[in-house]
C-alpha positions in Angstrom: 0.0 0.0 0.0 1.3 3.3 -1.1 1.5 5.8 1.2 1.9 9.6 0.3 1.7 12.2 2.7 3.5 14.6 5.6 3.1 12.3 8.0 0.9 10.0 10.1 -0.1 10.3 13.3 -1.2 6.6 13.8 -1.1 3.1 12.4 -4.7 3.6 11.6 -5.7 1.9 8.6 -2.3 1.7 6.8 -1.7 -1.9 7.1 -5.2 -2.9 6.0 -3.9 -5.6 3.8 -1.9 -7.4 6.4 -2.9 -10.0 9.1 -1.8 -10.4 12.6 1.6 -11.2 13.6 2.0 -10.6 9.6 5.9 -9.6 8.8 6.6 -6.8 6.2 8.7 -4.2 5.6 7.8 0.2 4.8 10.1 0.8 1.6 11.3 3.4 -1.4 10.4 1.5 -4.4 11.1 4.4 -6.8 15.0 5.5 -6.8 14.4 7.7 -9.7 15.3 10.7 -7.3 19.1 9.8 -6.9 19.7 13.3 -5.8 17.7 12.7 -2.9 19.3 9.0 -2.4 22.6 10.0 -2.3 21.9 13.2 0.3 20.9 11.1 2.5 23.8 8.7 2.5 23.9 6.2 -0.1 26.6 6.1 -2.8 26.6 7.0 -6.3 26.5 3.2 -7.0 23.2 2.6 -4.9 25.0 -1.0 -4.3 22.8 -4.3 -3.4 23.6 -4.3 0.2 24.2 -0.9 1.2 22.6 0.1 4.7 23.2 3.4 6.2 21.4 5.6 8.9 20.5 8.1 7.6 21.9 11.7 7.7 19.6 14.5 9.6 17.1 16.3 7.1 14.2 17.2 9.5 12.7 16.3 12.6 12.3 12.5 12.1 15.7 11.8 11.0 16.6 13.9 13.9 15.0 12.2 16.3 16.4 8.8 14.7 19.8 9.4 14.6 19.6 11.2 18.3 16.7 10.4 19.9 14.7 12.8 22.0 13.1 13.3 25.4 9.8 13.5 27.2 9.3 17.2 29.2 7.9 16.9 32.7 6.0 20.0 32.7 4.4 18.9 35.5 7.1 19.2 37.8 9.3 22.1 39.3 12.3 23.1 37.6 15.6 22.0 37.9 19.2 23.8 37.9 21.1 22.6 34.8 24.1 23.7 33.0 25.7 24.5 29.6 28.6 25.6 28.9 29.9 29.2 27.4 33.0 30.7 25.8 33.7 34.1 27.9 36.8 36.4 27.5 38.7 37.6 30.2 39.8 41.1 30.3 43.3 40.0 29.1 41.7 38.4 25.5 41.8 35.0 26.8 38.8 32.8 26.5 38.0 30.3 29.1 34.9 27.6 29.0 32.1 28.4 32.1 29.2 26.7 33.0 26.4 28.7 33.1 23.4 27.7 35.3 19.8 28.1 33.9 16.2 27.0 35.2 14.2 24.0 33.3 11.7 21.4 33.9 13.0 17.8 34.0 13.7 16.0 31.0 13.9 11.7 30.8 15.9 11.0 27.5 14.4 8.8 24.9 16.7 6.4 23.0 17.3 6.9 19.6 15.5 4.1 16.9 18.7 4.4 14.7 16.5 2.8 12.1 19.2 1.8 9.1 17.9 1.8 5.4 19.1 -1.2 3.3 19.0 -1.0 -0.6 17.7 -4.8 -1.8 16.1 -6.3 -5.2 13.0 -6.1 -4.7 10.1 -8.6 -6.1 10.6 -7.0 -9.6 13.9 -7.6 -9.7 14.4 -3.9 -9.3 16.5 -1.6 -6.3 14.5 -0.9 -3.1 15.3 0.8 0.0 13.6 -0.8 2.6 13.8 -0.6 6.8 14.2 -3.2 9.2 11.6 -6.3 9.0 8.3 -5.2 11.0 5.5 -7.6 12.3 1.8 -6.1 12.4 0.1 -6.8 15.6 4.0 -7.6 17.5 6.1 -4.5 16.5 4.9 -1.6 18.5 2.5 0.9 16.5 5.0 3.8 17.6 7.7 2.0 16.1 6.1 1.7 12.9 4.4 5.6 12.6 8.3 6.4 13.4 9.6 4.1 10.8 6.7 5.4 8.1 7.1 8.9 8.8 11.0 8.5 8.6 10.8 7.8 4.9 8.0 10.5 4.2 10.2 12.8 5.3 13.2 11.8 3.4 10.9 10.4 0.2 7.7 11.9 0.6 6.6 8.3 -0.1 6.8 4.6 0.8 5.2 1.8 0.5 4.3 -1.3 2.7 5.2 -4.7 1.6 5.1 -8.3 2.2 8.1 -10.5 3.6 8.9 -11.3 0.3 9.2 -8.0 -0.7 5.5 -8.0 -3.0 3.3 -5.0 -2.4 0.0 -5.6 0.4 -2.0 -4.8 -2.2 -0.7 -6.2 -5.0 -2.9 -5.1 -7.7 -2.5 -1.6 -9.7 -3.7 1.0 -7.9 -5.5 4.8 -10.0 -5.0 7.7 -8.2 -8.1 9.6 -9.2 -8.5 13.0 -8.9 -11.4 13.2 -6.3 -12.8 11.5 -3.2 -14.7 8.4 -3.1 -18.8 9.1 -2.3 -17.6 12.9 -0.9 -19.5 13.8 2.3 -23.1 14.4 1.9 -26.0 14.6 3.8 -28.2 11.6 4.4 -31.9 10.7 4.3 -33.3 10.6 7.5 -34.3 6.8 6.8 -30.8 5.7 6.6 -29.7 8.2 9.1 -31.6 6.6 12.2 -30.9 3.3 11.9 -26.9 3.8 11.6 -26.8 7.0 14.5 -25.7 4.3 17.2 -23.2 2.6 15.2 -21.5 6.1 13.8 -20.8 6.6 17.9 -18.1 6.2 19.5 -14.2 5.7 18.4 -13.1 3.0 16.5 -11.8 -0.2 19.0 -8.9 -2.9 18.3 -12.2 -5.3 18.2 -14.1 -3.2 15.1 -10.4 -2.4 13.5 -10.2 -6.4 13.5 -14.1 -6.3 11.7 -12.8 -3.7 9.0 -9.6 -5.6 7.6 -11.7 -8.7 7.4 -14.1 -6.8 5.2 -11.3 -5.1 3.2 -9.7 -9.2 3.0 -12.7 -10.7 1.6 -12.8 -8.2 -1.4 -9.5 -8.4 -2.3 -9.5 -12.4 -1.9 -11.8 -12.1 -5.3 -8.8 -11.0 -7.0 -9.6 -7.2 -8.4 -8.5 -6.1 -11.8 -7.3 -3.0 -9.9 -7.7 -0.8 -6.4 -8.6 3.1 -6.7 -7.9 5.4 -4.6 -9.5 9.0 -4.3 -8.2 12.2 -2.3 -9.3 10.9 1.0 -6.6 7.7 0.4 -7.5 4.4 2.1 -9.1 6.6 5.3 -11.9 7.4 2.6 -13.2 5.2 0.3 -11.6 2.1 -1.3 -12.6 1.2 -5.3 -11.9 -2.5 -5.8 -12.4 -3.0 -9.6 -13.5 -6.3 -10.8 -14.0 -5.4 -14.8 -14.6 -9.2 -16.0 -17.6 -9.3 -13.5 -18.9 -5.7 -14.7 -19.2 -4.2 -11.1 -17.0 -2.1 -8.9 -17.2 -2.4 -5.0 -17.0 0.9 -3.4 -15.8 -0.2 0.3 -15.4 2.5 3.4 -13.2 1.7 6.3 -15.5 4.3 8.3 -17.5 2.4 10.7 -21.2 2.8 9.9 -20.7 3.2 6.3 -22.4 0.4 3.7 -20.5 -1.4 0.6 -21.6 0.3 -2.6 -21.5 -1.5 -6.0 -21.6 0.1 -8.8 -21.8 -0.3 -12.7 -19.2 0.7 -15.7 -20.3 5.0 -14.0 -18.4 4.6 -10.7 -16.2 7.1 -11.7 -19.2 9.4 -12.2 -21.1 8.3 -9.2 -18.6 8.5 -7.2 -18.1 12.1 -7.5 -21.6 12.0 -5.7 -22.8 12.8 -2.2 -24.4 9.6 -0.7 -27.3 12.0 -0.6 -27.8 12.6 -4.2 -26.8 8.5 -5.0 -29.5 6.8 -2.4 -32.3 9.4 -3.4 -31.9 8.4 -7.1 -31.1 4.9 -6.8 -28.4 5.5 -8.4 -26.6 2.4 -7.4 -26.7 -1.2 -8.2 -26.6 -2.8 -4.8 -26.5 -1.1 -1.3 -24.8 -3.8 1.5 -25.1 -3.0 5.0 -22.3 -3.4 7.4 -24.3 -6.4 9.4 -24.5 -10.1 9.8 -24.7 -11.6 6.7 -22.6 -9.0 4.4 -19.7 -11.5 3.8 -22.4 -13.8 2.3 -23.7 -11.3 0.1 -20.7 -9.7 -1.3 -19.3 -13.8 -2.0 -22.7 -14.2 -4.1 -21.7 -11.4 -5.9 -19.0 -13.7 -7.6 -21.5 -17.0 -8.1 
């Protein structure tokens, strides 16, 4: 799964794709920006092999090759020093420590995550990180290993053990989101109010891979993504069955399927699609969905 952004702030959805305990790696599968590559501390050569940490260009490479710390503003201050270069009246300069008020600090190790370049499944150079396990690798580790290569790529993507992308299917970046926000009819409204409560739990996290798993276990032609990425909607093509599966990993949202127009409905409010009709099947997030997104495929 391709991931192009600033940063993250959590896991979140960006290991739909991957079970428990699954191993994978966050990766650089485009080296077309050697400029880039070689700032941060490969050679020229881009070798098979090559693993460096990588130099300081921001805040999370910072904070990789130095680590950081946690400020206890809760606490009184404490008398620290640092030290000064001061001249004496004679010219000579002599090092003093000079005392100065702040709150406690407690260090936080540094990752010192190391980049390795490798072929990847294509047979092509990679950079990848360290191997990763969902579920077993902590989920601060991983935000710090995925925003580490935003900030030096702009981009990475997740992949399999053996080096094959999660999603392993070509994926369209289209120009707009999936079903854009819309107002709903009051008679789907009320009986999805209870369900749209609340934040989303490890136990209904677990419920939305499973439903993102069994579409993609009927093999899609292709995956499309709009503006709001894989938070939004998700586009799981299927062109020699003439439908298109318009999944949300939003909790009370319903499966959409729609004909050869997705592209046009989508650019629809839910509003303006269930008024009209517009779509060829409606699935509700109940018991009962999985069978009725396998008959789709009978």
């Amino acid at each position: 799964m391709k991931i192009t952004k600033k940063r993250i702030r959590s896991v979140g959805n960006y290991l739909v794709g991957l079970n428990d305990n699954e191993d994978f790696y966050v990766a650089l599968t485009d080296l077309t920006n050697t400029n880039r590559i070689k700032q941060i501390g490969f050679t020229n050569q881009m070798n098979i092999g090559e693993e460096i940490l990588p130099s300081i260009l921001g805040t999370k490479s910072r904070f990789n090759a130095n680590g950081g710390h946690i400020i206890h503003r809760d606490q009184p201050k404490e008398t620290v020093y640092r030290q000064a270069e001061i001249k004496d009246w004679r010219g000579n300069y002599h090092t003093v420590d000079i005392p100065y008020k702040r709150y406690p600090r407690t260090p936080i190790p540094a990752p010192e995550t190391r980049l390795t370049i490798v072929n990847g499944a294509n047979d092509q150079k990679i950079i990848r990180s360290p191997l990763l396990t969902k579920g077993a690798t902590q989920d601060q580790e991983i935000v710090q290993t995925i925003n580490l290569f935003l900030e030096l790529f702009s981009e990475c993507d997740t992949l399999q053990a053996n080096l094959v992308p999660v999603f392993n299917v070509p994926v369209t970046k289209l120009n707009w989101e999936m079903l854009p926000p819309g107002n709903y009819p009051w008679s789907v409204l009320k009986n999805n109010v209870q369900q749209a409560i609340g934040n989303v739990s490890q136990n209904r996290r677990r419920i939305i891979e499973s439903r993102l798993e069994t579409i993609s276990n009927h093999n899609p032609n292709f995956i499309a993504v709009g503006k709001a990425g894989f938070r939004g909607y998700i586009v799981f093509g299927f062109q020699n069955k003439d439908f298109f599966i318009l999944e949300s990993i939003h909790h009370g949202n319903a499966t959409y399927i729609f004909g050869q127009n997705w592209q046009n409905l989508s650019q629809l409010s839910k509003e303006e699609i269930l008024n009209q009709n517009l779509q060829q099947q409606r699935i509700i997030h109940r018991q009962g969905w999985t069978n009725q997104i396998n008959n789709l495929f009978l």
